[in-house]
C-alpha positions in Angstrom: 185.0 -237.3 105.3 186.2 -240.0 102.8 184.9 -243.3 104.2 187.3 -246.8 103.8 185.8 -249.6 101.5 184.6 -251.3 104.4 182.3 -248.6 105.5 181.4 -247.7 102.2 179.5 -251.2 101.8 177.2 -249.6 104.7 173.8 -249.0 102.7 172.7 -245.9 102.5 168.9 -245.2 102.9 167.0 -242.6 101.2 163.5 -242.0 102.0 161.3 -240.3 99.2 158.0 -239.0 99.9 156.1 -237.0 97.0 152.2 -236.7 96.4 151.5 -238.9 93.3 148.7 -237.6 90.9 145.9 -235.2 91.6 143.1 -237.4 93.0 145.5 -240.0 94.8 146.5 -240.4 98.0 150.1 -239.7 99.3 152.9 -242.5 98.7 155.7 -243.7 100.9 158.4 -245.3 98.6 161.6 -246.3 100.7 164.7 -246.6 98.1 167.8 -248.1 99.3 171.3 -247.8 97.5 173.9 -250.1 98.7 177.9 -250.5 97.2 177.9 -254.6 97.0 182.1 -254.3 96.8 183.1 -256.5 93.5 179.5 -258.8 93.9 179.6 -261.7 91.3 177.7 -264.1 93.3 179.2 -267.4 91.8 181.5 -268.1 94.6 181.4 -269.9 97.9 182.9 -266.3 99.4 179.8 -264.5 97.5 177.1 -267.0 99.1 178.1 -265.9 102.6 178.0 -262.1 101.5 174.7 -262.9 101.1 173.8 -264.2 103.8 175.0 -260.7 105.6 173.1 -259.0 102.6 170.1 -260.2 104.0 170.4 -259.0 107.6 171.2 -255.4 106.3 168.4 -256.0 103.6 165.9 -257.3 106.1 166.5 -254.2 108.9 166.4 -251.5 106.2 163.0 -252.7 105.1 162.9 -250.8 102.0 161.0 -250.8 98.9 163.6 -250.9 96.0 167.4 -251.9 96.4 169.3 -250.5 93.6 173.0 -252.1 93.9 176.4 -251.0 92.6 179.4 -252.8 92.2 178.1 -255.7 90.6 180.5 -257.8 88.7 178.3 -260.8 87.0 174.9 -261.5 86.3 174.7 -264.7 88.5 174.9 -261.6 91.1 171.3 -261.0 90.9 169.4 -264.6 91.4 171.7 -265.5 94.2 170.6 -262.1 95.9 167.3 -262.7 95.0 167.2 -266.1 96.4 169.4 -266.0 99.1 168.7 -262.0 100.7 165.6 -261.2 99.8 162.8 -263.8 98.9 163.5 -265.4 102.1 161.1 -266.5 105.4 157.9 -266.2 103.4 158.6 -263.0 101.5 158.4 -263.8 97.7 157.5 -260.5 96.0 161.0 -259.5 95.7 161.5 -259.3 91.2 164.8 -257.6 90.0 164.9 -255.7 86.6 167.4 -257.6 83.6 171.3 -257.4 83.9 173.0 -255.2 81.6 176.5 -256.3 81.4 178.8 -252.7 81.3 182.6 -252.8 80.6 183.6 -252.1 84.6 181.2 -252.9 87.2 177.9 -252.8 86.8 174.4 -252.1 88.9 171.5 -253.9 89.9 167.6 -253.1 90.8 165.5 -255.2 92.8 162.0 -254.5 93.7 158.6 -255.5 95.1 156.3 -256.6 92.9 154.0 -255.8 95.3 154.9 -252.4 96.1 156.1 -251.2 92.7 155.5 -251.8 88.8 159.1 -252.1 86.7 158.5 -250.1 83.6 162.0 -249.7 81.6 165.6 -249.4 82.1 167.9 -247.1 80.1 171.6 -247.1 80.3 174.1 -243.9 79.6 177.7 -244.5 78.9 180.5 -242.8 80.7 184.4 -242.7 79.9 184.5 -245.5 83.1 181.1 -246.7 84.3 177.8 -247.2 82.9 175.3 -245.1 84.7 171.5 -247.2 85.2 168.5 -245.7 84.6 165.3 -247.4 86.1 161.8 -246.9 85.6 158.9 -247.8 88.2 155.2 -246.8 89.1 153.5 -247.2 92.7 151.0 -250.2 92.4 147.6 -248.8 92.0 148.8 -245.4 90.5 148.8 -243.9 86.8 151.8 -242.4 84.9 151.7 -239.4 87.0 153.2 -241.5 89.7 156.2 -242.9 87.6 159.5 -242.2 88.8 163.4 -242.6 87.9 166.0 -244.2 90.0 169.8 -243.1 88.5 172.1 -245.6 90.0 175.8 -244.6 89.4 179.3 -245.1 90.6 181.0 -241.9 89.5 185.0 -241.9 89.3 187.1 -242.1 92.8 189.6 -240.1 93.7 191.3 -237.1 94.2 193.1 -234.4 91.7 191.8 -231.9 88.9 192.1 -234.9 86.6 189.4 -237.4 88.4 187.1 -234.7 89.5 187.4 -233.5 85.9 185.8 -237.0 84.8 183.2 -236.8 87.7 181.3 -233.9 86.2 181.6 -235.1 82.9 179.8 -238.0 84.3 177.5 -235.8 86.1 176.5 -233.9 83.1 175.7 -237.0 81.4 173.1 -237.8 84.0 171.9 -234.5 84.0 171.5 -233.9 80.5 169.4 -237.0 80.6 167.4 -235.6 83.1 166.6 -232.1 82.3 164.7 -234.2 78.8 162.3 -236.0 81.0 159.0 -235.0 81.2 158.0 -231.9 83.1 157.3 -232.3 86.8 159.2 -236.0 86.5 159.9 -237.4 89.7 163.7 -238.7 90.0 166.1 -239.8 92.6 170.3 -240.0 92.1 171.7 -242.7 94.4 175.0 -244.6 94.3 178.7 -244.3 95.2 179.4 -240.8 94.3 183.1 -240.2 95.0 182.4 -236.4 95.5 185.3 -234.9 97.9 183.6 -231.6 98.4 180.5 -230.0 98.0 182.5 -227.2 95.4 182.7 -229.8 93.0 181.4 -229.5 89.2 179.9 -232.7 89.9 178.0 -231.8 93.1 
């Protein structure tokens, strides 16, 4: 079912649970990825989005955001500010902005919750694809895991699924050279039609 732009702003919540390390206890990480829709967060039209960010932000409850569709760097504080270190909570950090040639992606996390560690960025023919980095407070390396945040070419036709799973071998590529046993989760706006893609 292709969803409208609207809809497609509705975040999506993914829930990973995985055993981290030998001698430590199970961890609960909730990651959300959410489609911001052309975010730049300068304008007066941006500061009510966020105010709407934070309701959806605040009932999801999750550990991570990783956003796509940012357009601007000021994107980040006024998210931070204005959706998530709000009513007491003031562990939310966000990773730094790298500035793509369309639009780009964002992570925000909880310093509480979660340890940044690195970001890493793969070029596409459209969209950058984000690579992030984190670790469970109180765990070792074993415990380090990968968000891939991308926004993969819309459309139908041979032509733009074509580009999709050139995209999707990018990410993949990168993936099959991580460490063995690396935990890794691929979230964003997809743009897969069916499930016979190349790129699913």
């Amino acid at each position: 079912m292709r969803l409208s732009w609207s809809k497609k702003i509705i975040a999506v919540v993914c829930l990973m649970c995985a055993t981290l390390g030998y001698a430590q206890p199970a961890d609960t990480v909730r990651v959300c990825a959410y489609n911001v829709l052309n975010f730049g967060g300068s304008s007066s039209a941006d500061s009510v989005r966020s105010l709407l960010f934070r309701k959806t932000m605040q009932a999801i409850d999750a550990d991570v955001f990783v956003l796509g569709e940012i357009t601007a760097a000021p994107a980040l504080p006024r998210i931070h500010n204005q959706a998530l270190n709000v009513f007491g909570i003031t562990d939310w950090e966000y990773a730094p902005f790298i500035d793509g040639y369309d639009t780009d992606a964002g992570l925000f996390y909880r310093s509480s919750r979660l340890q940044f560690l690195e970001q890493d960025t793969l070029c596409t023919e459209l969209r950058n694809i984000n690579i992030y980095k984190l670790r469970p407070v109180g765990h070792d390396s074993t415990s380090n895991f990968y968000l891939f945040m991308m926004h993969l070419k819309a459309s139908s036709g041979s032509t733009n699924a074509a580009q999709r799973a050139r995209e999707a071998t990018i990410v993949r590529n990168y993936a099959n050279a991580l460490p063995a046993n690396s935990y890794f989760v691929y979230c964003g706006d997809m743009n897969l039609y069916t499930s016979s893609e190349a790129a699913y």
